[in-house]
Every structure is written in structure tokens, then in C-alpha cells.
C-alpha positions as CSV (number, residue, x, y, z in Angstrom):
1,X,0.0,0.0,0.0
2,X,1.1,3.1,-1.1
3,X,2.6,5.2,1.7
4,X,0.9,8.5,1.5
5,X,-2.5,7.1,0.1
6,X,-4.5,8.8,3.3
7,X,-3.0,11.9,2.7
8,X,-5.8,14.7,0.9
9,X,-5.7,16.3,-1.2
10,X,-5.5,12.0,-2.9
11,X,-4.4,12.6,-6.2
12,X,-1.6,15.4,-5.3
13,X,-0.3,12.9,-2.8
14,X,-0.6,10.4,-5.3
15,X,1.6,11.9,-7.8
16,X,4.0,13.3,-5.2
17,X,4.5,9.6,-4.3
18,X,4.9,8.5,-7.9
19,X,7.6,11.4,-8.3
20,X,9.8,10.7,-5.1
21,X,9.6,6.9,-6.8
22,X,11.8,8.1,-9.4
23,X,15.3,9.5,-9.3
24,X,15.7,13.3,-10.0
25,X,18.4,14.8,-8.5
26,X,19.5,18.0,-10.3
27,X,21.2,16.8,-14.1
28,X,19.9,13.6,-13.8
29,X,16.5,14.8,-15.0
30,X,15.8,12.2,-17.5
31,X,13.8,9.6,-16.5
32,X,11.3,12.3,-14.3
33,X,11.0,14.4,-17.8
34,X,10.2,10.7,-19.7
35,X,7.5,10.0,-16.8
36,X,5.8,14.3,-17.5
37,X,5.8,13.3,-21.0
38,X,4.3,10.2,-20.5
39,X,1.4,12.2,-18.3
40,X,1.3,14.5,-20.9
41,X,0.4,11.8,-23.6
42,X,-2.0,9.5,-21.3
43,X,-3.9,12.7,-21.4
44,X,-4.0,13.9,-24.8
45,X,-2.0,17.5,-23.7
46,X,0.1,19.3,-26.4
47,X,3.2,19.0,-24.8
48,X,7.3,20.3,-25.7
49,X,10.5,18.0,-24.4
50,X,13.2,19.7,-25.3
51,X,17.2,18.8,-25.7
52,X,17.7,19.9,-21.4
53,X,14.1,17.6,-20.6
54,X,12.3,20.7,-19.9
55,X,8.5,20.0,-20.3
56,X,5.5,22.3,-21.3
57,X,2.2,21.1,-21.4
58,X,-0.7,23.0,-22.3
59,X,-4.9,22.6,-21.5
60,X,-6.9,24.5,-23.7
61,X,-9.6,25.9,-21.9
62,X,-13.0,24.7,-20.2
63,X,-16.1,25.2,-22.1
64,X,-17.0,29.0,-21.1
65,X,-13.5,29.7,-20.7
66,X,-12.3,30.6,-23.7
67,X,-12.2,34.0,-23.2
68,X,-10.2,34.2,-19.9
69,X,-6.6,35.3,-20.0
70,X,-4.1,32.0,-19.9
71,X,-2.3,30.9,-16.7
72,X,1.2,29.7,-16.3
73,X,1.7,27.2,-13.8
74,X,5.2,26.5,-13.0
75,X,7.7,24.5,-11.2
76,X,10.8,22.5,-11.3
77,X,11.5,18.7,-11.7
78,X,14.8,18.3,-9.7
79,X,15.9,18.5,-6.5
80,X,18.8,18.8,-4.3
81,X,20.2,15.0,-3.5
82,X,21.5,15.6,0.4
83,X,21.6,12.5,3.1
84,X,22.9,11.6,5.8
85,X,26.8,10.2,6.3
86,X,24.8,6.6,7.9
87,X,22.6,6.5,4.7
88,X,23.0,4.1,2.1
89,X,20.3,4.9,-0.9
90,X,22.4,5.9,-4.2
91,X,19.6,8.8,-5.2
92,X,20.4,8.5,-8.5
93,X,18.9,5.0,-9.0
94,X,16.8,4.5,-6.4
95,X,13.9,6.2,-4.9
96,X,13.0,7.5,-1.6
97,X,11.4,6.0,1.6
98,X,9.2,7.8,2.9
99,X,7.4,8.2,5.9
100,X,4.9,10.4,7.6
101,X,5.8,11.8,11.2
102,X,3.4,14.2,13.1
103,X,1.1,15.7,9.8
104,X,4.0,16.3,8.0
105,X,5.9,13.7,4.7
106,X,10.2,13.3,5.2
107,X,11.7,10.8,3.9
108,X,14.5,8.9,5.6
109,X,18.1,9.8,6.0
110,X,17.5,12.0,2.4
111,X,16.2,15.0,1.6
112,X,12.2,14.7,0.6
113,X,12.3,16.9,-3.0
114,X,9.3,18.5,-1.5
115,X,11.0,21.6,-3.3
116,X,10.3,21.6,-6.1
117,X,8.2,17.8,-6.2
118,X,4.6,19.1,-4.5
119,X,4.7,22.1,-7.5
120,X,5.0,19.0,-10.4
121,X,2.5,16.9,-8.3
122,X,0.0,19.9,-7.8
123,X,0.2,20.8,-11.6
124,X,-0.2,17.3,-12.7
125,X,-3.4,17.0,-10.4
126,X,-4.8,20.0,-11.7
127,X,-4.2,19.1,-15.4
128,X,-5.6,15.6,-14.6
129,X,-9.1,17.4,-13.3
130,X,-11.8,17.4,-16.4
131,X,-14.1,18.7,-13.4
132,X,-12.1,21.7,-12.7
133,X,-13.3,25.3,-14.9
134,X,-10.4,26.8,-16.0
135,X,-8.5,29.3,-18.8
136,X,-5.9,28.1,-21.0
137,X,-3.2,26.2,-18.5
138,X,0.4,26.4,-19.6
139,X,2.3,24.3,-17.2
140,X,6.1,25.0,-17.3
141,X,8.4,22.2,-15.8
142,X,12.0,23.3,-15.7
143,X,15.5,21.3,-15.3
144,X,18.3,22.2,-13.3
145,X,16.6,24.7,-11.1
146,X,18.9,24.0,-7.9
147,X,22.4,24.4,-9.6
148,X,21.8,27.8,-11.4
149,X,18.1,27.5,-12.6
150,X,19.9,26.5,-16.3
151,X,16.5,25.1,-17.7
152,X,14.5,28.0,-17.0
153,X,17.6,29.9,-18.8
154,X,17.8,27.9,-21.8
155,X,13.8,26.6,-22.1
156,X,12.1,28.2,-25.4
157,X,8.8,29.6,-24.2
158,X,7.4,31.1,-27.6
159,X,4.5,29.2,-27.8
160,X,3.2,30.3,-24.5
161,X,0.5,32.8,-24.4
162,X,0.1,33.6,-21.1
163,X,1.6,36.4,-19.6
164,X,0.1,35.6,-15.8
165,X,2.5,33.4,-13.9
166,X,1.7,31.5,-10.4
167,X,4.8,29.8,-9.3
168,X,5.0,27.0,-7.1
169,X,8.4,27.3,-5.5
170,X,7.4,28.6,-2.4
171,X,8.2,27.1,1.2
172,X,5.9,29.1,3.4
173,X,2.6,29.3,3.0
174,X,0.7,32.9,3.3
175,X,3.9,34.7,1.8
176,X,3.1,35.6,-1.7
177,X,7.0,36.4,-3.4
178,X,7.1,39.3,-6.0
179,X,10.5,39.3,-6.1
180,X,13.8,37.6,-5.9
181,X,17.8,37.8,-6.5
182,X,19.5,37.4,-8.8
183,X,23.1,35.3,-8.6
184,X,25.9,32.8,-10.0
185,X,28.1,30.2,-9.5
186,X,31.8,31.0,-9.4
187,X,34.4,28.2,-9.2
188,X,37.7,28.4,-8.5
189,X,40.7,26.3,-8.6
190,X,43.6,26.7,-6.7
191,X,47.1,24.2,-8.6
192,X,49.7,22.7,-5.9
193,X,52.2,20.5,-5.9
194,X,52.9,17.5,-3.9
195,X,55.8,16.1,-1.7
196,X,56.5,12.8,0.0
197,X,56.1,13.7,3.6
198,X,56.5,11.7,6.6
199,X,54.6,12.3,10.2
200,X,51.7,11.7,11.9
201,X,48.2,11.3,10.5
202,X,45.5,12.9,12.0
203,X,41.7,12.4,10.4
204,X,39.1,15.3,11.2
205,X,35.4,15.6,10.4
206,X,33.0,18.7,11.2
207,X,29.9,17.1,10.8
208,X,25.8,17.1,12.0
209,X,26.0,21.1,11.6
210,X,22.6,22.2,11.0
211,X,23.1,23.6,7.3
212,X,20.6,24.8,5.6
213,X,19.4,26.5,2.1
214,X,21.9,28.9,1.2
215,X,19.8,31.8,-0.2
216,X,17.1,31.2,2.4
217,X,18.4,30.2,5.6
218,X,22.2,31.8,5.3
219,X,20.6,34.9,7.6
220,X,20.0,32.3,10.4
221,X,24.0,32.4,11.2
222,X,24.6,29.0,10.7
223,X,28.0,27.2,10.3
224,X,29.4,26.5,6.8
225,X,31.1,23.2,7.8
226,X,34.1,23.8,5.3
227,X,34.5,27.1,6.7
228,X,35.0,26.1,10.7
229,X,37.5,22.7,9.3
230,X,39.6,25.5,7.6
231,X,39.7,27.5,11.2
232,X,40.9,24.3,12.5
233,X,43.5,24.2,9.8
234,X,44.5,28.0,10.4
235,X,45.0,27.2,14.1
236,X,47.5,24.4,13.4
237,X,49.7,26.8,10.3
238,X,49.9,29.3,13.2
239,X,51.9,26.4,15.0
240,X,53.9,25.0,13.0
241,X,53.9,23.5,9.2
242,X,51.1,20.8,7.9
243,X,50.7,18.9,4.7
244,X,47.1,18.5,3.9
245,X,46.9,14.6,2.6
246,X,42.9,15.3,1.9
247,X,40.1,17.7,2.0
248,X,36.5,17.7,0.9
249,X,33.1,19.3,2.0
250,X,29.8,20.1,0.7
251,X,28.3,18.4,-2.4
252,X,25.9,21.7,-3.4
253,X,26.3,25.4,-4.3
254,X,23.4,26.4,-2.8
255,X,23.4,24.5,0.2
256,X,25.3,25.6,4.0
257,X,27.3,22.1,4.6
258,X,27.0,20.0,6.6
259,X,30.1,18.1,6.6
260,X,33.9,18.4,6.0
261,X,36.8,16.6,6.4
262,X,40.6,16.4,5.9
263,X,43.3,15.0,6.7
264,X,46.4,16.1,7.8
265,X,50.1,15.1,8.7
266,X,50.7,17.9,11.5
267,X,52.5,18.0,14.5
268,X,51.1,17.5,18.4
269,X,51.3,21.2,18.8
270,X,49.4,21.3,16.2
271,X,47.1,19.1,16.9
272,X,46.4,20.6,20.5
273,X,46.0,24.0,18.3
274,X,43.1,22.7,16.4
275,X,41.8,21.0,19.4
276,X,41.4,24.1,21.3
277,X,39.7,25.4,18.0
278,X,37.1,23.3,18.0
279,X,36.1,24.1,21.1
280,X,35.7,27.6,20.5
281,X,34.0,27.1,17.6
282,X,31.7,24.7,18.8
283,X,30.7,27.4,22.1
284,X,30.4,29.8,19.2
285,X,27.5,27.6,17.3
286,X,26.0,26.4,20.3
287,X,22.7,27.7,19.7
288,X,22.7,27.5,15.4
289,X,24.3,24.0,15.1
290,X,24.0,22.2,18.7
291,X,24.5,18.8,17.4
292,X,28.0,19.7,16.1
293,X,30.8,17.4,16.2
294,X,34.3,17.8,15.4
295,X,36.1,14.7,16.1
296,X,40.0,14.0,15.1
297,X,41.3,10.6,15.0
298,X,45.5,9.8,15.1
299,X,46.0,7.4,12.0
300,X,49.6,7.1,13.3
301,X,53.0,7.7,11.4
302,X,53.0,7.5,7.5
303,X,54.8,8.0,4.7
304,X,52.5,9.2,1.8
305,X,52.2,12.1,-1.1
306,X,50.6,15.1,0.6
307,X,50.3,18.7,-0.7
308,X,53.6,20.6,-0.1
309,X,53.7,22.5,3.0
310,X,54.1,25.9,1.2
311,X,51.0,25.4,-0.7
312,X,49.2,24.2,2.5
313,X,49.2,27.1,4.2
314,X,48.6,28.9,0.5
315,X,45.0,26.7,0.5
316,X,44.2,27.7,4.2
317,X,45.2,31.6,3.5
318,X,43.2,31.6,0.6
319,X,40.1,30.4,2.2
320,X,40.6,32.3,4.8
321,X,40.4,35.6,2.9
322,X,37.1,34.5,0.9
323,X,34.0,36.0,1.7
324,X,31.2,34.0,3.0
325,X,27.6,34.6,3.8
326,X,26.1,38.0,4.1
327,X,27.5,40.7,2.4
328,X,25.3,43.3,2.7
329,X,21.4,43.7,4.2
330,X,18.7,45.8,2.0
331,X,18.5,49.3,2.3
332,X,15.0,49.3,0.7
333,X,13.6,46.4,2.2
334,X,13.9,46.0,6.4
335,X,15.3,42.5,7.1
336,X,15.9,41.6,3.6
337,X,19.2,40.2,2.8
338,X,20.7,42.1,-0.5
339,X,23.7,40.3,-0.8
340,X,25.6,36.5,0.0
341,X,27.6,34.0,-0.8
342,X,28.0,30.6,0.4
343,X,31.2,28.4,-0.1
344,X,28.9,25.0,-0.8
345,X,31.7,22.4,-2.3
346,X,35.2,22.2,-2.0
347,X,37.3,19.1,-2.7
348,X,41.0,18.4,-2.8
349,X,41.8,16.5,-6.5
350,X,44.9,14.9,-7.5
351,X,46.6,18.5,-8.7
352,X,44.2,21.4,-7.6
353,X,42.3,22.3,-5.2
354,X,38.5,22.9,-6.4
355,X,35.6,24.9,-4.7
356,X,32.5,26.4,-5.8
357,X,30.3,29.1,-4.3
358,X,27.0,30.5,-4.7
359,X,26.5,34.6,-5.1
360,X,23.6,36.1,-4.4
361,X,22.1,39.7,-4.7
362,X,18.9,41.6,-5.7
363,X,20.7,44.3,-6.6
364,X,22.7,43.6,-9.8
365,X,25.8,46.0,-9.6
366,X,26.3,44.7,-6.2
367,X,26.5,41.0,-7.3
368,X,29.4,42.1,-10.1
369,X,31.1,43.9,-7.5
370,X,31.2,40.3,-5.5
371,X,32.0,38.5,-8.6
372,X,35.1,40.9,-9.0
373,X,35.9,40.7,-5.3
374,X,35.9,37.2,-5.5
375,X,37.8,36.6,-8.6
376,X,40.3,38.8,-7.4
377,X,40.9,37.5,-4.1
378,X,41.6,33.9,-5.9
379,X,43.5,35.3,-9.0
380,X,46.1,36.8,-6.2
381,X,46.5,33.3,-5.4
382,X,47.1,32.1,-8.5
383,X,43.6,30.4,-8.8
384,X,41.8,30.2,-12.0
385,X,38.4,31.3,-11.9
386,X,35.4,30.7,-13.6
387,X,31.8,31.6,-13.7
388,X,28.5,29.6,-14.2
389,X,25.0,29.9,-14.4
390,X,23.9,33.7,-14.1
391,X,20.3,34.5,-13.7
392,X,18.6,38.1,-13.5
393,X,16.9,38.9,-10.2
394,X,13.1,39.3,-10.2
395,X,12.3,42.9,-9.8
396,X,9.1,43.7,-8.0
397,X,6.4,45.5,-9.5
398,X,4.5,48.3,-7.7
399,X,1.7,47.5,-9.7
400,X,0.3,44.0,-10.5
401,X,-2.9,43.5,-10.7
402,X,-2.6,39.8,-10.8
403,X,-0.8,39.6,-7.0
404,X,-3.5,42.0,-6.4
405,X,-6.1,39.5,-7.8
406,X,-4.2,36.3,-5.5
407,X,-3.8,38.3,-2.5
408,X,-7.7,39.0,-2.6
409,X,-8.5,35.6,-3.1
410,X,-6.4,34.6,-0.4
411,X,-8.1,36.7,2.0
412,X,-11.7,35.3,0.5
413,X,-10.9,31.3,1.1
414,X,-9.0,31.5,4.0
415,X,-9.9,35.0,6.5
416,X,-6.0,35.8,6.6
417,X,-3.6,38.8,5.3
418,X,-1.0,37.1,2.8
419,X,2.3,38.5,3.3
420,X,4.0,40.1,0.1
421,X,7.7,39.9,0.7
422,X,10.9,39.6,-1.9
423,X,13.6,37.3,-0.7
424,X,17.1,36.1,-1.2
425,X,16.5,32.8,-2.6
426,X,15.9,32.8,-6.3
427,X,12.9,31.9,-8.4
428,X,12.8,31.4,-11.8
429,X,10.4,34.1,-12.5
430,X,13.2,37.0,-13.0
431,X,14.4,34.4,-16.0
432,X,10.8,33.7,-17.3
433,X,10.2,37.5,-17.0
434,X,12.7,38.3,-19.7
435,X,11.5,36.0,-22.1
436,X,7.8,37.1,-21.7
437,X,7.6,40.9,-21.6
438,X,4.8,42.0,-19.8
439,X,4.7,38.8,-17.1
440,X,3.0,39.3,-13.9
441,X,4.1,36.5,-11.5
442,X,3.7,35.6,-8.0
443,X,5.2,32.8,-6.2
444,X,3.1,30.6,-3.6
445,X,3.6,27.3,-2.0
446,X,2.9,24.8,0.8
447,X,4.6,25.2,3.9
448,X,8.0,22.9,4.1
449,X,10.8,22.7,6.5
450,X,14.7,21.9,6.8
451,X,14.5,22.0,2.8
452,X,17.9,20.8,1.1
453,X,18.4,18.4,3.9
454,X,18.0,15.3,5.1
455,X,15.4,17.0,7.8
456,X,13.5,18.3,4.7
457,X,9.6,17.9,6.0
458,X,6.2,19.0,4.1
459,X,3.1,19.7,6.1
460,X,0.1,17.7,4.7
461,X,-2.7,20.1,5.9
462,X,-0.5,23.2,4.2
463,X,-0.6,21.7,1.1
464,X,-4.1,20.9,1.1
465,X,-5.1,24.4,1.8
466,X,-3.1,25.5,-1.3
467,X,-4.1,23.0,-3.7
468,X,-7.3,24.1,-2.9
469,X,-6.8,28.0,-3.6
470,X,-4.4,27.0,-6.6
471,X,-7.9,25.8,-8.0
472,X,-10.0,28.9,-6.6
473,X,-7.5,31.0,-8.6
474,X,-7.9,29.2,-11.6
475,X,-11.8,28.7,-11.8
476,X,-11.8,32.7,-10.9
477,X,-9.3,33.6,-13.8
478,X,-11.1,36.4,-16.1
């Protein structure tokens, strides 16, 4: 029996379960864009694939409907592949267990793909629905949303008519987004050379810090994992000289990690210098990450091919003078974050060092001047830089009558105020908005916890009550 088949609204559950059945983890899109298609078809929907597996399907409208304005409905198909160190599951072949725990759907030791899964299984349900009176529906499924929002980037939307847009890439219900920022991905590489070094061993992990969404969550002061294991590492160069033997953290951009290791031929001193570190560090984060561990382990005395001790402290400089989290707060928006970044993966390969950061910003000269910033700080270590994936921020409109329209239907089906806010995450609205002049968008969704990690939770009740104003707004579409 199908885990979630008591959960209302039935068919959005049913679809969400169908979804987290398949593997979908960011570029690995294909077989979830093969299972839309094959919805699509079942159900006689004119529908694009294109080269990236971006899907569009298209309803014409309901008898009577013909002369309301089209509705986009829009969403993404992957999601971000976190879990945790004890876990098993290879997420990109197998599925997800899930379970539900206290009204709300998880999914054990992974993440739950709540973001951007409920959207696609909402959308589906509502295509599904013969019953339901509605305009023209023009349902946008992008790729590749969580590493740069590439699909909505490179997706052909010419045959859309629409120029209303709900998106469905929201985590908290009641706050209707009308804007967003706008960012990057900037990857640097950092070339060393290696020596035969004999000493001591020592093995260190950061892990169970609380982590976290990178645009969302990076105001909440957490610690980057990669971030405190390079204090550590700053500690120990203060003492004496170290050879890093290995050194990896983080497996997204865009999420805070959770976990780093390395390890390190050092001396005791040393040692007893990190070790002092990690207690401070770990009083600092008491109240962000309490379940923080930092645990070292002496391997004992090797001989092996670590990076050269010159280079060493080069790596731990060099991360020590990157920025990291917020840059700058709003001036036109109390609370707002403007600008971030967030070191996300970092890895030592056989000759470089490699690690990749997220940028952030709403306001658009600010984000260059952090791209510069950045890119200088690691060219005046002799790092090459590159960068990835740019996307415009969504600017808000004073005037939209269509958030006007939602925001009064809100009020009518449920008695309460919706909250218009902009935020630091991005939404693929700003890149949808450039392709379709004249969009009006809003961005709604269920509420959802702890999303892009394995804590990730969806409230069942919360996405009820949108599914069922989703369908208010579309059977009141003029």
C-alpha cells in the first residue's frame, strides 16, 4: 500500500508519491522528464521536451473559458540529493522512503524533494481534473533549477500565451513572493604541488552542523562546515607547518554544509591548536548548530604524497580571505538580505584544489562587484576562476494587478492577510520574465521545513489548503 494514500488532497499525494519513486536529483532529469511526457500523452495534452528535458504542457480551456486570460503554472522537476553520512540509498537510482511523522511527509536519511516535487505533483493533479473550470493552462516544468536554474535559462517559451504566472516554489505558505535575486556560481581552482612527507596522520570531520538552504536560511547564522575545518587548519599553520593529505566538503552550491573533512600530517602542537579550535567554535554555534561534532582521529605515522607545506598554508590563507555569507542587508527592504555568498563544495583533487560558491544579490551592480571581489581574491593566489550559471533577479512591481487578484482571493478562502515579501532565494520568475515581456508572476507554495536536507519535512494540511486556492484562482481567472 502506497505510503501517502491517506493523505488529501488524494491525487496530489498520489503523484508526489509517484515522483519521489523516481530519481531526480539536479542533471539527472531524464527519467522524471520521460514520466511528464508520458502524463502528458496519457492525457492527450500538447506538450514540448526539449534537448535539457524541460517540459511544457498546455490545456486548452474549459467550455466557457475561452475568453479568460491563460495561466502559467510553474515549477521545477529536480531536486537537491543531500543525506545523511549513515545512509546508504544511491539517489540516483533509487527512490525515496518515505514516511509520515506528526502531519507532516520526510523521507528517511535524504532529503524529501518537497522543493520543487509538491509544485510538479499539484500541476499534474490540476491538469488531470476534467471537473475543474479553468483558462488556458500552460504548465512550465523546468531542469536544473537548484544548480543555477539552467532550464529556466535555456527553455524556449514562444509558444506560451500567457503572460500571468503562479509559481509553485514557495516554502511558506501565506507569503506571496514578487520578487527575488538574482546570482551565479563562481568556481575556483587553486594548482599545488605535492611532496613525499613523513609524520603523523590525523583524520578530522566537522559534521551534524545544521546547514541549511543557502539563499534562504544563510541569515539564520549557521555554520558553513568547510569554513569552521579551515579555522581548524588556520590554528594548526599558526603552530607549525602541515601537509594536507585530503580535503573535501559540501556536495551543493546552494546548500550551507554540513560536513567536512581532511586530513592532515601535523604535529602534536598542532594538533592541540586545532583542538582548542574546535572548542571555541563549537561554544560559538552552540545555539545554530547544537549537534555539532568535530572529532579527530590519530592514523599514526605515515609516509604518503601530501600537498607541499608551502601550498598548504597557501590553501588555508586563501580560504581564509574569501567571503562567506552575508554581504550586505537591504536598504529598501527592512530584514531583507541584498547580498551572500556561500562556499557550498570544496574538494582536494589529484593537482588542484576545487571549490564552488553561490552569489547572491537583488541588486545587480552589487552582485558584479562580489563576482570581482571574489575573482580577485583567488587570481592573487594564483587560482583560475570561472563563472557559471547567471540569472537576473526578479524585480518587483509596484503595480500587478494579478498579485493583487491572488492576494484577494487569499483573503476570500482563508480569513487571513498574505504577506508580500521579496527574498534572497531565487525563483525562476526573473528568468521567465525576460522571455515574456509583460509577465505578472507571484510565487506561492505549501509550507516545508529543513528543505535541502535530510530534515526536509512538508506539512500535509498546508498543502491541502493551497491545492485548494491554486484551483480557486484558476476557476476565478477572467
Amino acid at each position: 500500500m502506497a505510503v501517502l494514500s491517506n493523505c488529501k488532497p488524494e491525487r496530489v499525494f498520489h503523484y508526489f508519491e509517484e515522483i519521489c519513486s523516481i530519481p531526480h536529483p539536479s542533471y539527472h532529469e531524464e527519467k522524471i522528464s520521460a514520466y511528464l511526457v508520458d502524463f502528458a500523452k496519457a492525457h492527450n495534452l500538447e506538450y514540448y521536451q526539449d534537448d535539457l528535458y524541460n517540459v511544457i504542457m498546455i490545456k486548452e480551456a474549459s467550455e466557457g473559458m475561452e475568453s479568460a486570460a491563460p495561466l502559467i503554472l510553474q515549477g521545477h522537476m529536480d531536486m537537491v540529493a543531500e543525506q545523511e553520512p549513515d545512509c546508504k540509498k544511491d539517489m540516483l537510482t533509487e527512490g525515496l522512503d518515505l514516511e509520515i511523522v506528526d502531519g507532516f511527509v520526510t523521507a528517511k536519511g535524504t532529503t524529501l524533494g518537497g522543493d520543487d516535487g509538491i509544485a510538479v505533483a499539484m500541476i499534474l493533479a490540476i491538469l488531470e481534473d476534467d471537473q475543474l473550470k479553468h483558462p488556458r493552462l500552460e504548465a512550465v516544468i523546468t531542469v536544473s533549477e537548484e544548480v543555477g536554474m539552467e532550464g529556466a535559462a535555456a527553455i524556449d517559451v514562444s509558444m506560451l500565451k500567457g503572460r500571468k504566472l503562479l509559481n509553485l516554489d514557495n516554502e511558506m505558505e501565506g507569503q506571496f513572493l514578487a520578487g527575488c535575486a538574482g546570482g551565479c556560481r563562481m568556481e575556483i581552482k587553486y594548482p599545488f604541488v605535492k611532496e613525499s612527507v613523513k609524520g603523523s596522520l590525523v583524520s578530522v570531520d566537522v559534521k551534524d552542523c545544521t546547514g541549511g538552504h543557502s539563499g534562504a536560511e544563510i541569515n539564520k547564522g549557521r555554520a558553513n562546515a568547510s569554513f569552521m575545518a579551515n579555522r581548524l587548519l588556520a590554528a594548526a599553520v599558526e603552530v607549525s607547518d602541515i601537509n594536507l593529505v585530503d580535503f573535501v566538503g559540501g556536495t551543493k552550491d546552494n546548500a550551507i554544509p554540513r560536513a567536512t573533512s581532511f586530513k592532515v600530517i601535523a604535529s602534536d602542537e598542532a594538533v592541540k591548536a586545532m583542538e582548542a579550535e574546535a572548542a571555541a567554535i563549537k561554544n560559538e554555534f552552540a545555539i545554530t548548530d547544537p549537534d555539532m561534532k568535530i572529532e579527530f582521529k590519530n592514523e599514526g605515522d605515515v609516509t604518503v604524497d601530501g600537498v607541499s607545506a608551502a601550498d598548504s598554508k597557501r590553501i588555508v590563507e586563501l580560504l581564509l580571505s574569501m567571503p562567506d555569507g552575508i554581504q550586505a542587508m537591504s536598504h529598501d527592504i527592512e530584514g531583507l538580505v541584498e547580498t551572500s555568498l556561500n562556499l557550498g563544495i570544496l574538494k582536494l583533487n589529484e593537482d588542484h584544489l576545487l571549490f564552488a560558491s553561490a552569489l547572491r544579490s537583488s541588486v545587480d551592480s552589487a552582485k558584479k562587484a562580489l563576482m570581482r571581489k571574489v575573482s580577485m581574491v583567488a587570481k592573487a593566489y594564483g587560482c583560475d576562476v570561472s563563472a557559471h550559471g547567471q540569472y537576473p533577479a526578479w524585480e518587483y512591481l509596484r503595480v500587478s494587478a494579478f498579485r493583487d487578484e491572488a492576494v484577494k482571493i487569499y483573503k476570500e478562502v482563508t480569513g487571513q492577510d498574505a504577506v508580500v515579501e521579496t527574498i534572497h532565494a531565487g525563483v525562476e520568475c526573473g528568468l521567465l520574465a525576460s522571455k515574456l515581456p509583460g509577465l505578472d508572476a507571484v510565487s506561492i507554495g505549501p509550507e516545508m521545513y529543513d528543505i535541502h536536507t535530510p530534515k526536509e519535512r512538508l506539512s500535509i494540511a498546508s498543502t491541502e489548503r493551497i491545492y485548494n486556492y491554486v484551483r480557486r484562482v484558476i476557476e476565478e481567472s477572467k
